[in-house]
C-alpha positions in Angstrom: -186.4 -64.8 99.0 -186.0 -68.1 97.0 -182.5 -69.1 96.0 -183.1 -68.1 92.2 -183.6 -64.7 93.2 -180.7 -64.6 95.7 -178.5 -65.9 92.8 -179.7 -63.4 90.9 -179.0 -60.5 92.9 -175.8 -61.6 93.6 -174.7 -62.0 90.1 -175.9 -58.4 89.3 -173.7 -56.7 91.7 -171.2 -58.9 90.5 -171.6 -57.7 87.3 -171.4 -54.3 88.6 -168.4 -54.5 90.4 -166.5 -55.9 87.8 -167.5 -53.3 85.1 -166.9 -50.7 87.3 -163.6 -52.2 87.7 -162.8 -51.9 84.5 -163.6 -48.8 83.9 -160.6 -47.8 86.9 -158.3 -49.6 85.1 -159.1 -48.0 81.8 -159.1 -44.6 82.9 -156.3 -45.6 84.9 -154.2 -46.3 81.7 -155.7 -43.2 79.7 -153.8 -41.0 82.3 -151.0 -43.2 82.0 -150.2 -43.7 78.4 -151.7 -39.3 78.2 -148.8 -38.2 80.6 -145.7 -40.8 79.4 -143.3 -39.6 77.7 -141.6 -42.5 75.7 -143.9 -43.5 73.0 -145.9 -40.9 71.0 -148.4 -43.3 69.9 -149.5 -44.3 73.2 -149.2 -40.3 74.0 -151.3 -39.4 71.0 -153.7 -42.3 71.1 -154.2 -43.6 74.7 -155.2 -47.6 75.0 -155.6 -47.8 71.3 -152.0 -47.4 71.0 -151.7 -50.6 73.5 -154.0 -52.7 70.8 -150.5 -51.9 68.3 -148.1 -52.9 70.4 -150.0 -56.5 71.4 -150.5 -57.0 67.7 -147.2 -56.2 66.8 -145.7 -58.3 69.8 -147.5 -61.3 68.2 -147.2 -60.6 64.7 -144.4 -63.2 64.7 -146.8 -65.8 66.1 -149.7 -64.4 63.5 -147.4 -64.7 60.3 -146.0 -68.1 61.0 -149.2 -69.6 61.6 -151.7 -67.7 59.7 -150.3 -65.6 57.0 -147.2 -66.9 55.9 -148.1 -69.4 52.8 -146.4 -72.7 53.5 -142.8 -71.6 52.0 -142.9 -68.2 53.3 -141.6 -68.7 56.6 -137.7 -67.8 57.2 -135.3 -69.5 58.1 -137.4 -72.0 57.5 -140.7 -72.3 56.1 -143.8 -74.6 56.9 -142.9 -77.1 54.8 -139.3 -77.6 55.8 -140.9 -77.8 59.0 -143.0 -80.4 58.7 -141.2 -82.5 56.0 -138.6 -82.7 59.4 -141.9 -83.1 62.2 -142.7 -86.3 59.2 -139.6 -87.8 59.4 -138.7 -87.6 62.8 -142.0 -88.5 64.3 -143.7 -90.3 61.6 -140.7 -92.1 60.2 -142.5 -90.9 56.9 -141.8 -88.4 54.1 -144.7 -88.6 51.4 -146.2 -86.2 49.9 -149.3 -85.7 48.2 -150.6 -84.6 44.8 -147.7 -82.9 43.8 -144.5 -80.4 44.7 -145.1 -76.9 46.1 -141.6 -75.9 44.9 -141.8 -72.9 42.3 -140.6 -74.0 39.1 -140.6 -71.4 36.8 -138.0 -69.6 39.4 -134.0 -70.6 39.0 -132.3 -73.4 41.0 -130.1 -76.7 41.2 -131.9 -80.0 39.8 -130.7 -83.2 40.3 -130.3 -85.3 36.8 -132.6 -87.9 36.7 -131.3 -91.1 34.7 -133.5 -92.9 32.1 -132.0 -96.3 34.2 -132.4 -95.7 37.8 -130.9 -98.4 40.0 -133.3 -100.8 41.4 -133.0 -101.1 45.2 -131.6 -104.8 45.4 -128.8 -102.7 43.2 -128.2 -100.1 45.9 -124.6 -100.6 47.5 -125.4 -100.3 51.3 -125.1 -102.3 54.7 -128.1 -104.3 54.6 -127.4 -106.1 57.6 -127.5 -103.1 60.6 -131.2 -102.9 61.7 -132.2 -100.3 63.7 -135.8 -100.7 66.5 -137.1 -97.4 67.6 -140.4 -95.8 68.5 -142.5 -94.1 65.9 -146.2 -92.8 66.0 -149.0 -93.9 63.4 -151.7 -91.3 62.8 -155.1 -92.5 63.5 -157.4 -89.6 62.9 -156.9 -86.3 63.1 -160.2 -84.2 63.6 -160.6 -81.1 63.5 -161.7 -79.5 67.2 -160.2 -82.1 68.9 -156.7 -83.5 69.5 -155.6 -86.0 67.1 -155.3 -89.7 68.0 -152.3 -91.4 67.4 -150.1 -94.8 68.6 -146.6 -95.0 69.7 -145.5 -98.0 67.5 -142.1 -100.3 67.7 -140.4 -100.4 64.2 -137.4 -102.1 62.9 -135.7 -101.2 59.7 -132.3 -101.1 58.1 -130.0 -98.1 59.2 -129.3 -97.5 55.5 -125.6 -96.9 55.9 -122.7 -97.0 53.6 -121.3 -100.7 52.7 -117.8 -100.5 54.6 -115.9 -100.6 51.3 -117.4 -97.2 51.1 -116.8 -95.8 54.7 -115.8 -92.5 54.5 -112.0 -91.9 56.3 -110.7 -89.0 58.1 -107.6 -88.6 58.7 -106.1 -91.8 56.7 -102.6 -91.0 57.4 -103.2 -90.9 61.4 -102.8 -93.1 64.4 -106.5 -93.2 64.8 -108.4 -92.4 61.9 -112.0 -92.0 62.0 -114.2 -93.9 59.9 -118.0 -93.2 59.3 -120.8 -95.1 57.3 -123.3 -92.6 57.6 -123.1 -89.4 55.6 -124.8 -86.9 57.7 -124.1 -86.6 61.0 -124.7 -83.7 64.0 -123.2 -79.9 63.5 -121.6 -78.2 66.5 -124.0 -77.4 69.2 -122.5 -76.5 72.7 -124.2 -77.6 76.3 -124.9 -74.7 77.4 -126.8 -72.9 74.0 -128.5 -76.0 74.6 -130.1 -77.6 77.6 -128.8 -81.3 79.1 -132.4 -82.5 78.1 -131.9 -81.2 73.9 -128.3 -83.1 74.1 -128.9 -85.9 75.9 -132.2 -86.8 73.6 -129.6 -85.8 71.0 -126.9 -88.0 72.0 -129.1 -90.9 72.6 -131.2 -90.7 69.1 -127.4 -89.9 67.4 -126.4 -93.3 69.3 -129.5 -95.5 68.2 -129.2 -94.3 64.6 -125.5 -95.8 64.4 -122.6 -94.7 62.2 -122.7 -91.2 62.8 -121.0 -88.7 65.3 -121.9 -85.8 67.1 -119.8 -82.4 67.3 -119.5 -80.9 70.5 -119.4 -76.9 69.5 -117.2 -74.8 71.3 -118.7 -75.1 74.5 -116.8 -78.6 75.7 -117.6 -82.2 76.0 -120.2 -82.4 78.9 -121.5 -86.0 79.7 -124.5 -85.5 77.8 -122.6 -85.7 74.7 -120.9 -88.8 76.1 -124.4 -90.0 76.9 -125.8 -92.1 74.0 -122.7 -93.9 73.2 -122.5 -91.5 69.7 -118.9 -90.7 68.3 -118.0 -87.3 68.9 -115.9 -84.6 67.3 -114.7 -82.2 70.2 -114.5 -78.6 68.3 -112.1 -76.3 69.8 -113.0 -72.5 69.7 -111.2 -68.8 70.3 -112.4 -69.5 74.0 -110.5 -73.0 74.6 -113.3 -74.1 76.6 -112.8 -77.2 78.0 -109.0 -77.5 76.9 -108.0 -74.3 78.9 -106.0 -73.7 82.1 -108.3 -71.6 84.7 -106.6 -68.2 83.1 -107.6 -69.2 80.0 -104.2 -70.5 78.2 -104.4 -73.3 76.3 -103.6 -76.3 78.4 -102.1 -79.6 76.1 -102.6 -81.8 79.5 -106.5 -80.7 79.1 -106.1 -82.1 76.0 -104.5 -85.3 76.0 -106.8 -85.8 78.7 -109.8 -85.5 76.6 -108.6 -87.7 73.5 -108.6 -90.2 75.9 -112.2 -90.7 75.8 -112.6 -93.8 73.5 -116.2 -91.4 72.4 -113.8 -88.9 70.8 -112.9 -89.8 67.5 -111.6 -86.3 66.4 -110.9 -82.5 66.9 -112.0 -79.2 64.9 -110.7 -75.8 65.1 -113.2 -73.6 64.8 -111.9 -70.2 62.8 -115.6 -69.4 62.6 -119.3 -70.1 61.7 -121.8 -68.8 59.2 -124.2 -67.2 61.4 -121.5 -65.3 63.5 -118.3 -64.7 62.1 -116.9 -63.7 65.4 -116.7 -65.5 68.5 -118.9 -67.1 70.5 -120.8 -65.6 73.1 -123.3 -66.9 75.6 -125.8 -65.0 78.1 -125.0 -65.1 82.0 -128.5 -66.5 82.9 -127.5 -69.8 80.6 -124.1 -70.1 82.5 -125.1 -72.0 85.3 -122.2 -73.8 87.9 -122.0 -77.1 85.8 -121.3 -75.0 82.5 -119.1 -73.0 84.2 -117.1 -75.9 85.6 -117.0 -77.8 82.1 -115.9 -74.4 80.4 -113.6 -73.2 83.3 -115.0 -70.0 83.6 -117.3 -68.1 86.2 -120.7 -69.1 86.5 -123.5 -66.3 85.6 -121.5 -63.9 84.1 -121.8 -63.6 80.2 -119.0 -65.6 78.0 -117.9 -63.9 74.5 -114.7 -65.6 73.6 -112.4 -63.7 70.8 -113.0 -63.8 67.3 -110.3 -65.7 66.3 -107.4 -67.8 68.3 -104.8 -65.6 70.2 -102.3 -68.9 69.5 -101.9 -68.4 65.6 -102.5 -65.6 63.1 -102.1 -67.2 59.4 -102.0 -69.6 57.9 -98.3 -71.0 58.6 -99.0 -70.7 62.8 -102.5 -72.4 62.1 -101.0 -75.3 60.5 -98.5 -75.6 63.1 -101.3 -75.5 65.4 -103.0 -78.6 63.9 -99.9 -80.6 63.5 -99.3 -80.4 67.4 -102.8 -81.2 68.3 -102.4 -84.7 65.5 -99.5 -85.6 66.9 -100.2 -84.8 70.6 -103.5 -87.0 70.4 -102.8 -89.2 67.3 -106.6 -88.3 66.3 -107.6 -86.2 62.9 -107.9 -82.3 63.6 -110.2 -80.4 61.3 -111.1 -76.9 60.8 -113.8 -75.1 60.4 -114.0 -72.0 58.2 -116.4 -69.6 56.3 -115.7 -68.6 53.0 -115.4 -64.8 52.2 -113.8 -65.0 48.4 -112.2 -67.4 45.9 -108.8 -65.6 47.0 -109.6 -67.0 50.5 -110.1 -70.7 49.4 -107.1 -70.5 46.4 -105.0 -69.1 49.5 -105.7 -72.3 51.8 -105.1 -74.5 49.1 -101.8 -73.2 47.5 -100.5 -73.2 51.2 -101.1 -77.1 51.7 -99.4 -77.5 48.6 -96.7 -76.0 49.0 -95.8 -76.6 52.9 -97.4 -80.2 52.4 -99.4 -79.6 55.6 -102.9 -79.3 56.5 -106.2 -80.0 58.4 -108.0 -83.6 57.9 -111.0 -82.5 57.1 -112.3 -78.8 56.3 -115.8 -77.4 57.7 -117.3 -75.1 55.1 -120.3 -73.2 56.8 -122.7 -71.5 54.9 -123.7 -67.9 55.8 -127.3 -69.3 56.3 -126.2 -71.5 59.1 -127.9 -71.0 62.3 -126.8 -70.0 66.2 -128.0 -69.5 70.0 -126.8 -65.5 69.5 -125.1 -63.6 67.1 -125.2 -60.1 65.3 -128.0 -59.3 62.7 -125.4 -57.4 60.6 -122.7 -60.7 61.1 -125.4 -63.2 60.4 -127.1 -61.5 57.2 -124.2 -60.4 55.4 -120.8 -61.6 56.2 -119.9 -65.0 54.6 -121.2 -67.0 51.7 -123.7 -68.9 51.7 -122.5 -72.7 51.8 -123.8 -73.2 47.5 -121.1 -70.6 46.7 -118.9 -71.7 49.4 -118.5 -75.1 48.9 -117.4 -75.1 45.1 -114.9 -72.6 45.4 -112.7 -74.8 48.5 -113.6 -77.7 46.5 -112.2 -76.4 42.8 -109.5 -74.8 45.0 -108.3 -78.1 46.2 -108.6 -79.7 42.8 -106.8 -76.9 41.3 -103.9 -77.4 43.6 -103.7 -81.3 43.5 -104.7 -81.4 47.5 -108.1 -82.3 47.4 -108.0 -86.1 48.0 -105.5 -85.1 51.3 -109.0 -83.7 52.8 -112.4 -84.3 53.3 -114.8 -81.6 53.3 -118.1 -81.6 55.4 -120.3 -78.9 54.5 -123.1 -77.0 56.5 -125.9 -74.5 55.6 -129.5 -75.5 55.9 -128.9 -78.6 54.1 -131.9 -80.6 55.8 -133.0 -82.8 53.5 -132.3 -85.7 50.7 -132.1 -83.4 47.7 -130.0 -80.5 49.6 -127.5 -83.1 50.7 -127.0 -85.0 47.3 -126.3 -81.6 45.6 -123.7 -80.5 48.4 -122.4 -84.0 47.6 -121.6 -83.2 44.1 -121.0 -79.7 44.4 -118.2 -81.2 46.2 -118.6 -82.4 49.7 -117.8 -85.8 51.6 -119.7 -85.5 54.1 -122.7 -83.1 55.6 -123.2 -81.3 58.9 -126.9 -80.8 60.4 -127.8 -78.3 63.5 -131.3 -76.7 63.2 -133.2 -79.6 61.9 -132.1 -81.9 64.6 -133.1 -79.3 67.4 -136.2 -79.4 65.6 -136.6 -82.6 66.2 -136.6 -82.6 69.8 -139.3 -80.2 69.6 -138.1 -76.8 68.6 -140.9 -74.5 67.1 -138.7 -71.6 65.6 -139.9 -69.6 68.3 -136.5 -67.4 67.8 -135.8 -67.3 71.6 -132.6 -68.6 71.4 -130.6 -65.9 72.9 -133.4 -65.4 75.5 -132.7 -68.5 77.5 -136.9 -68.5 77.6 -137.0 -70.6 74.8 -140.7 -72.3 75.0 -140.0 -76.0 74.4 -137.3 -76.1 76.8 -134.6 -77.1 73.9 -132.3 -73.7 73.7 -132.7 -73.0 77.7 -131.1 -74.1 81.0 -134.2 -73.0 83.0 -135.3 -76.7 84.6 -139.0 -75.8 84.3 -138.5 -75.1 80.3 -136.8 -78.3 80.2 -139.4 -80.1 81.5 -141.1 -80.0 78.7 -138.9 -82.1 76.8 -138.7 -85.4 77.8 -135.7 -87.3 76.6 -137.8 -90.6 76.2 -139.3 -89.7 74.0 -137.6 -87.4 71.5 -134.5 -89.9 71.2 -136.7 -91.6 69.0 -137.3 -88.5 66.9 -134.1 -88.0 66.3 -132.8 -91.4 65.1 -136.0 -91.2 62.9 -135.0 -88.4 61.2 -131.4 -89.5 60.7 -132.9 -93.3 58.8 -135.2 -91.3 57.2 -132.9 -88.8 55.7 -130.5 -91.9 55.1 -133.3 -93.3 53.2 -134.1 -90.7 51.1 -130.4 -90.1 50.2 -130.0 -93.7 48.6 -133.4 -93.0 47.0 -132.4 -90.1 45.2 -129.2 -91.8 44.5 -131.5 -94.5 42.6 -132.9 -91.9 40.9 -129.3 -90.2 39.5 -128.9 -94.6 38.4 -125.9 -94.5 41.2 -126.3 -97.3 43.2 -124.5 -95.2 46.7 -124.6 -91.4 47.6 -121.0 -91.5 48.0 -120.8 -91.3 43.7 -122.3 -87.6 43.2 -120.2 -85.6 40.9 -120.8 -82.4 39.4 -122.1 -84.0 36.5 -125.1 -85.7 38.4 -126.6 -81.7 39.0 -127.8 -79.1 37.0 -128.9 -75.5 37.6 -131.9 -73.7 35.6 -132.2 -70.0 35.5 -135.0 -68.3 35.2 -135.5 -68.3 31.5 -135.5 -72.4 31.6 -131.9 -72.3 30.5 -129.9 -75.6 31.6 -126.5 -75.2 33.0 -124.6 -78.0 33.8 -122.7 -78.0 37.5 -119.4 -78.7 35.6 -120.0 -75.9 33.8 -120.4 -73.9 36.4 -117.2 -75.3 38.1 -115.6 -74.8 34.9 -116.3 -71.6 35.2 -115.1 -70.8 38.6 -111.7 -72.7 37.4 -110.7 -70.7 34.3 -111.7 -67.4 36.5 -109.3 -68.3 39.4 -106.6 -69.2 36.7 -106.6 -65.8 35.2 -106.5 -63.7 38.4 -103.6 -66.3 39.6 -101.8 -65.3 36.2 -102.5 -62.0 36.3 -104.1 -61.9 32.8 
């Protein structure tokens, strides 16, 4: 027998023994699925019923990269995504032939001016030059990978001239002054991996003029890493400024405004996604978390939903004032907005007590988290376009306003979102999800999970190997001159020549109909409202 036919013999019985295999395994699982008792479809319809439940497990997969059209996608669609991927990687955000955005359905516009300021006109530091990596497309076939080349580039930081410099907490030992206008929301070591905030920390640091917030979860060294300015936020679980039974310690404190990084504090009263406390899974809590939070490693943290140490708005104050004049650095807070009685509250108290926060943190009920509540994240809170004008006619109402800065947060990812939270009111803008999506998150939605695929919401090493700090520093202080960029171009646009000059008057909404309202109006609107129910008439 020649070797042919040996071959062929062999691969016959192979054949053989594999389908009959098979065949065990499936009538295997038709006994199985026949005689469970748990799902009827698999009891009714054996195997078949296994072909829905592998469909519907990837359904998520199948929508976001098959069906969904490109701004479908929640929370954020296809485009958002990749006008981010273009920044950060690309250092680029052109488009081509023309705007997918739906016109004919209502929104906020940004009022163009028939004398747009030419760029030599722009009021910005045009000396701070910033080198980083960026890749430049060379092909991109379609069966095989595309080819690209990892490129130095130098260009201007496009910060704020320093007679413009935005400063918190004027009045303190140590005020904090920024030049950039957007700058890193609160994400905690811990929801995220060392490798997510050290690439963070180190992009935050090349970029310049920005800071970074800490979240609840403590200052950990890869905050501290890239040299970024950092706002240490303080939640209901005093992590990280706690004794080891969980009082609030003022020695933890002192100790950590020490850090030359740490330019201020925020109490955090709550966030958009979760209005309750935070809460992180035991597999994320590994010994170095649990020694930064002073708590017990692998065992799941949910700290209260709001601060045992204060309960209105006269012991919250008081709080504040201690931690300003215990560390001489500004103390924020960070709130989300449930009603104009709320925000008319907050502001008629600073009048008349003459005390209050440095800056206020308005979250939008859109913002993201690494775990929350579907019911908490869908439908308790405004989102931060609501939000934002009532604090800010609020404070105006009560003659308080210029005695804070407000820094709002809620999906506001791009040039046009911030320059309309700008003149809806804000001084300065928060961003969370778009920088993880930097580093490489995919919106795979595994947050919680600790499985997250990219190794940016995890602890597990292996995930985290994936993400190589390197390289995604880069990323990030693209995304940050890029968005920079775009800012002072749209600025151009409104004939300003600096993003710090957005007022109400620069932005208009259109309803469905194509009737123009202008944002003053609007604001107007809000005023005379709050007046009456003040009044009682």
């Amino acid at each position: 027998m020649n070797l042919a036919n040996y071959l062929t013999i062999i691969s016959f019985f192979t054949a053989i023994v594999i389908l009959i295999g098979l065949l065990i395994v499936i009538v295997y699982l038709y006994f199985v699925d026949r005689t469970q008792k748990e799902h009827p479809v698999l009891r009714n319809y054996p195997m078949v019923g296994r072909a829905r439940y592998f469909f519907e497990n990837i359904g998520p997969e199948l929508r976001q990269y098959l069906f969904n059209n490109d701004n479908e996608g929640k929370p954020f669609s296809r485009n958002d995504y990749q006008h981010i991927v273009r920044s950060a990687k690309y250092k680029r955000d052109v488009i081509g032939y023309g705007s997918q955005r739906d016109f004919d359905a209502k929104g906020f516009y940004v009022r163009n001016s028939m004398f747009p300021k030419l760029t030599e006109e722009l009021k910005m530091d045009k000396d701070t030059k910033v080198t980083t990596n960026r890749y430049v497309l060379l092909k991109e076939p379609l069966f095989t990978q595309r080819e690209e080349k990892w490129e130095e580039n130098s260009s201007s930081a496009y910060l704020l001239d320093d007679e413009d410099a935005v400063v918190i907490g004027k009045n303190t030992a140590e005020p904090f002054k920024v030049k950039s206008l957007v700058g890193m929301s609160a994400m905690s070591y811990g929801s995220l991996g060392d490798h997510a905030i050290s690439a963070l920390s180190e992009g935050l640091g090349m970029a310049t003029g920005t800071w970074m917030n800490t979240g609840e979860g403590g200052i950990s060294s890869y905050h501290l890493k890239g040299g970024v300015d950092i706002i240490m936020q303080i939640g209901p679980g005093l992590f990280g400024v706690r004794d080891k039974e969980g009082n609030f310690s003022w020695d933890a404190l002192k100790e950590k405004s020490e850090i030359p990084q740490l330019k201020a504090f925020e109490v955090k009263l709550a966030q958009g996604a979760k209005t309750r406390g935070g809460h992180i899974d035991a597999e994320k809590v590994t010994p170095e978390i649990a020694e930064i939070r002073l708590v017990e490693p692998y065992k799941s943290i949910d700290s209260p939903n709001r601060f045992r140490e204060f309960g209105d708005l006269p012991s919250l104050f008081g709080f504040i004032e201690r931690i300003r004049e215990h560390t001489g650095k500004p103390v924020g807070m960070k709130i989300v907005v449930g009603s104009a009685d709320e925000a008319d509250e907050l502001a008629r108290y600073m009048k008349e007590s003459g005390k209050g926060p440095d800056f206020i943190t308005v979250d939008g009920g859109e913002g993201g988290t690494g775990a929350s509540y579907q019911e908490l994240a869908d439908s308790v809170g405004l989102p931060i376009k609501a939000a934002l004008p009532l604090v800010d006619s609020a404070l105006r109402r009560y003659g308080v306003r210029d005695r804070v800065k407000l820094i709002a947060s809620g999906k506001l990812f791009s040039p046009d979102r911030v320059a309309i939270a700008l003149a809806m009111g804000a001084d300065l803008v928060n961003i969370a999800r778009a920088f993880m999506i930097t580093v490489g998150c995919i919106q795979a939605l595994q947050c919680h999970s600790n499985s997250c695929p990219v190794g940016v919401a995890t602890s597990d090493p292996s995930l985290q190997n994936g993400l190589v700090i390197e390289e995604k520093k880069h990323r990030v202080a693209n995304y940050v001159i890029t968005l920079r960029k775009g800012l002072f171009r749209i600025s151009a646009a409104a004939g300003l020549d600096s993003p710090i000059h957005f007022e109400r008057k620069h932005v208009v909404y259109k309803d469905e109909r194509g009737e123009v309202i202008p944002l003053e109006d609007i604001y107007q609107s809000i005023i005379h409202r709050a007046n009456k129910e003040s009044t009682g008439s």
